[in-house]
N, C-alpha and C positions, 0 to 999 in steps of 0.2 A: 592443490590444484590452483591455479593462477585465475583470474576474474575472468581474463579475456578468452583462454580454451574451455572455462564454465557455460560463458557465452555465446562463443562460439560452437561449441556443444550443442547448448542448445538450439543455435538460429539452424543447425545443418539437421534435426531433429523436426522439427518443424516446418524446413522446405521439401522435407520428403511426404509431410504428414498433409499438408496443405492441400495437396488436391482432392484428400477425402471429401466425402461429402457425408454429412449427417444421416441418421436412419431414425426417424422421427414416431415413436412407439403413440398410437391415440391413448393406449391406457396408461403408460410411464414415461415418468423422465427420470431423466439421473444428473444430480447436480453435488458439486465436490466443496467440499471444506476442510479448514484445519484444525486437529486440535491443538490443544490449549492455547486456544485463541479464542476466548470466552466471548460471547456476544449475544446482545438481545432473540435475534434470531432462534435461538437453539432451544430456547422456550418455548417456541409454535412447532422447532422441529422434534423437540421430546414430545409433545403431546396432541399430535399429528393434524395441527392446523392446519399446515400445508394441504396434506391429502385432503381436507374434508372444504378449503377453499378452492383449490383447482379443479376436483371431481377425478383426479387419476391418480396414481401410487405416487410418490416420490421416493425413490432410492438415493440416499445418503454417501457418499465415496469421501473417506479423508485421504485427502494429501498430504506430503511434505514438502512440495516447494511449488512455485507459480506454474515454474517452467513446463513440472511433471503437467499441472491443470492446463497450460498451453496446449500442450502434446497428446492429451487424450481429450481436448474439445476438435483439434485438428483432425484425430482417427473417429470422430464421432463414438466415441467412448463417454462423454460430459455432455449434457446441455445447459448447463448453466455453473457455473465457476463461484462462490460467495468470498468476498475477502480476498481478490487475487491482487498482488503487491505491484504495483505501479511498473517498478523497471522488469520485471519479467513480462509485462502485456506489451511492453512498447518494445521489447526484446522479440516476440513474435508480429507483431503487426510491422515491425523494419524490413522483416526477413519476407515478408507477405504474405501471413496470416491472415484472414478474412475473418478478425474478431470484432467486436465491439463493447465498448462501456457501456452500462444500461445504468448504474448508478454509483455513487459514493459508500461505498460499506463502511466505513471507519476511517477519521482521522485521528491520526494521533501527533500532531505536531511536537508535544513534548517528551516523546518518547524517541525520537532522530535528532541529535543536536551536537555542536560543538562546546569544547569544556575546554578553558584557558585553567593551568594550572593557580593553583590558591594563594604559591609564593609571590608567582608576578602581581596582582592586585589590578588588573585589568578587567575592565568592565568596557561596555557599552560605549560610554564616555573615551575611552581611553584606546581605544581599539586601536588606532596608530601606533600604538605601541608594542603591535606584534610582529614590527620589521624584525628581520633577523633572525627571527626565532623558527623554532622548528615543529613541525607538523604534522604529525597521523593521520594518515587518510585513508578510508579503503577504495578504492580509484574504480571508478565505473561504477560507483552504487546512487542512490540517491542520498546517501551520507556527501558524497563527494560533489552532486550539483548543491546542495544545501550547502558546503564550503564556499563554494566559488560564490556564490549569489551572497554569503554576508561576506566575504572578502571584497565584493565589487561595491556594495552598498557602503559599506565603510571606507574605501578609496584603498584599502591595504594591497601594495600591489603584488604579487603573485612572486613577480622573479626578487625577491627580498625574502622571502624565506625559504625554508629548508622544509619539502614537503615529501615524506617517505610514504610509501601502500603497505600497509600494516590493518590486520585485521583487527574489528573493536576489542574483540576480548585481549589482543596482544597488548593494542596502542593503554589498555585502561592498565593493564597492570606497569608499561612505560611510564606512563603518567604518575602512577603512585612512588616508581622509583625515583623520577627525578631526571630522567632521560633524555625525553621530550616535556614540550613546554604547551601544545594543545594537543590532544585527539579527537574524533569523531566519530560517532557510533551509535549506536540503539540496542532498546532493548536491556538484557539485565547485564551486559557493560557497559551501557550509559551509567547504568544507578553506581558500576562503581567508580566511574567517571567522576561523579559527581560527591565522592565522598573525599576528592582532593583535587576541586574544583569548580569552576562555576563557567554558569553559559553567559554569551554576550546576551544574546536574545532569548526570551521565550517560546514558549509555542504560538501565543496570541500572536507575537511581536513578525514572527515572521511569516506568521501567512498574511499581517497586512502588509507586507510588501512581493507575497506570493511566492513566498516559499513552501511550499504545500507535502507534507508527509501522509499520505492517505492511501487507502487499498480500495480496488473496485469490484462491484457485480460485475462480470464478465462472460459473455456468451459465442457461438459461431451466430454470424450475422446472416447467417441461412436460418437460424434458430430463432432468431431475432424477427425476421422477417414473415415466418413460414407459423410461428406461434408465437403472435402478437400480443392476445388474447391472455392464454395462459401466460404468459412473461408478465405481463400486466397485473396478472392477480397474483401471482408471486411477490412482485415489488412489493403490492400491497398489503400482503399479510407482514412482510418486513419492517417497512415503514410502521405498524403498528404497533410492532413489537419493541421498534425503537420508541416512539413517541407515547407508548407505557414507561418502560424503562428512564425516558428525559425527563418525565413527571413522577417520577417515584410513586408509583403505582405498581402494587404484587412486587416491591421490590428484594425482600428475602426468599418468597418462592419463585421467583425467576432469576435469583439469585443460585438457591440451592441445584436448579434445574439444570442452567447452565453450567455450572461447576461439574455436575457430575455426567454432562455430555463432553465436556471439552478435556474432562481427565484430569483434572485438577481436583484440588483442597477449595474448602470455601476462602480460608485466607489469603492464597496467590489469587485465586481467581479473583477477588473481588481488589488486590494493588495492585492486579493488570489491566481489568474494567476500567477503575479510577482514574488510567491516564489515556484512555480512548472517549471520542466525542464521535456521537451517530447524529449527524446534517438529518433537518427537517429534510420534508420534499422540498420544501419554497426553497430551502436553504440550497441545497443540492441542483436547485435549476436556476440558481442567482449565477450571476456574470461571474461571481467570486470561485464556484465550480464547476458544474456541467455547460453552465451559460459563457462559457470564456478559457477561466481559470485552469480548469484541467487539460484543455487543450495546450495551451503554452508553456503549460508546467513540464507535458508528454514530451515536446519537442524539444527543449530544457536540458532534459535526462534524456532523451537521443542526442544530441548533441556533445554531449558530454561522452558517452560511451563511443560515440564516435573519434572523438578525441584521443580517447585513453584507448584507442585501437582495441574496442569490443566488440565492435558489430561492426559492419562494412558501411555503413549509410544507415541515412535516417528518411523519411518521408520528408516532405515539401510542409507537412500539414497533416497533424493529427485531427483536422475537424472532422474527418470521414469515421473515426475509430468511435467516435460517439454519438449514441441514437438515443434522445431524452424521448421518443414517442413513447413507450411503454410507460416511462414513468409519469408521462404527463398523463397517462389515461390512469394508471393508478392513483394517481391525488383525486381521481375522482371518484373511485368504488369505495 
């Protein structure tokens, strides 16, 4: 199936779902996650921190894609989303989803990257040297505003190469043949990306200049609104669990925890942890993300899907799509 009837898929899924409205349980909520998608988190949620901070049950729901988390936070099926992927939130809030960011779940900037073949000898330095040459991309992803934005930063101009929409795992086994000359992708076809080639930039490298590969807490902004309170003491048991984990503290039993929540082997799970970075609060409400950054990035990756004819329109302004009060009131519990 093609990127654009994916998502368009889903935006027509989601303006049906839209005018739900939440049904708000005092003793439960239901909040969704993915596995094997290993994260500090799943430590409080093995051994029911959660319940015993917010005072009500929490029911656990995994997903497999954003989209699905969009779609049952719209039917009031979810109140709260963990780790929901960036283009699938701005993918429902285009369409007119009444969601919000409430936090930064996980960056993983060097886990989304572009990989110039090993033959050319191209780096950083040399970038203008990828006139002509040809290019992998999977179009309308955040793989694909991540091109454009070091293509722009480098001056490489666009109509000079040869840019085909080919999936990561196709573009990396192209790459190893010899085919193409970069691809772009995440995940476990980056790693084979990268075993017959190398990135311009890093993960540091380009989020200072705001390239940002990151996933959010995501909620209905009626949920948001309506359980402040408990949103708040959720963030906070979170934030803990990360700011355990950033200081390697409990870190093989919150290791073993999470491994055998997220359905994984201690060995994947811990060379998938290894290239995700959980943002302090402070970190998370600097200019760099919740304070600025995410918003621009939002509009970024709408703009672009708008380009590559995936969604119809973008918003004026993703500042509405996120609400730091929850989390500012968590940095204080």
């Amino acid at each position: 199936m093609k990127i654009k009837s994916k998502l368009m898929g889903a935006v027509a899924g989601v303006a049906m779902l839209t005018g739900a409205q939440a049904a708000f349980a005092a003793d439960e909520i239901t909040v969704a996650y993915f596995l094997e998608w290993p994260m500090p988190f799943q430590y409080a949620k093995v051994n029911g921190l959660y319940d015993e901070a917010l005072g009500v049950k929490v029911n656990w729901v995994a997903f497999e894609t954003g989209t699905a988390m969009s779609a049952a936070m719209a039917s009031g099926d979810v109140d709260i989303s963990v780790s929901q992927g960036v283009p699938p939130f701005v993918v429902a809030a285009s369409a007119g989803q009444d969601i919000q960011v409430v936090d930064v779940a996980v960056s993983y900037s060097d886990n989304d990257n572009c990989v110039v073949a090993s033959s050319l000898e191209i780096d950083k330095d040399t970038a203008g040297e990828l006139a002509g040459k040809k290019v992998a991309v999977p179009l309308g992803t955040a793989a694909h505003y991540g091109f454009l934005s070091q293509m722009n930063h480098f001056g490489v101009d666009l109509a000079s190469l040869e840019v085909v929409d080919m999936a990561p795992a196709e573009s990396a086994a192209a790459l190893a043949q010899g085919s193409i000359d970069m691809a772009c992708g995440w995940g476990g076809a980056l790693r084979r990306m990268l075993e017959n080639g190398n990135v311009l930039l890093t993960g540091a490298e380009k989020e200072e200049l705001g390239i940002l590969v990151f996933d959010v807490t995501s909620a209905p902004a009626s949920f948001v609104s309506e359980e402040a309170e408990l949103l708040a003491k959720f963030l906070a048991v979170t934030a803990d669990m990360n700011a355990q984990w950033n200081a390697g503290e409990n870190t093989e039993e919150m290791l073993a925890a999470i491994a055998q929540d997220a359905g994984m082997d201690l060995e994947s799970t811990r060379a998938t942890i290894d290239t995700f970075v959980f943002p302090s609060v402070e970190d998370q409400l600097s200019d760099k993300w919740l304070g600025g950054g995410s918003q621009t990035f939002m509009k970024g990756v709408a703009d672009v899907f708008v380009e590559a004819g995936s969604i119809d329109s973008a918003l004026e302004s993703y500042e509405p799509t996120v609400n730091t009060g929850p989390l500012q009131a968590a940095s204080s519990m």
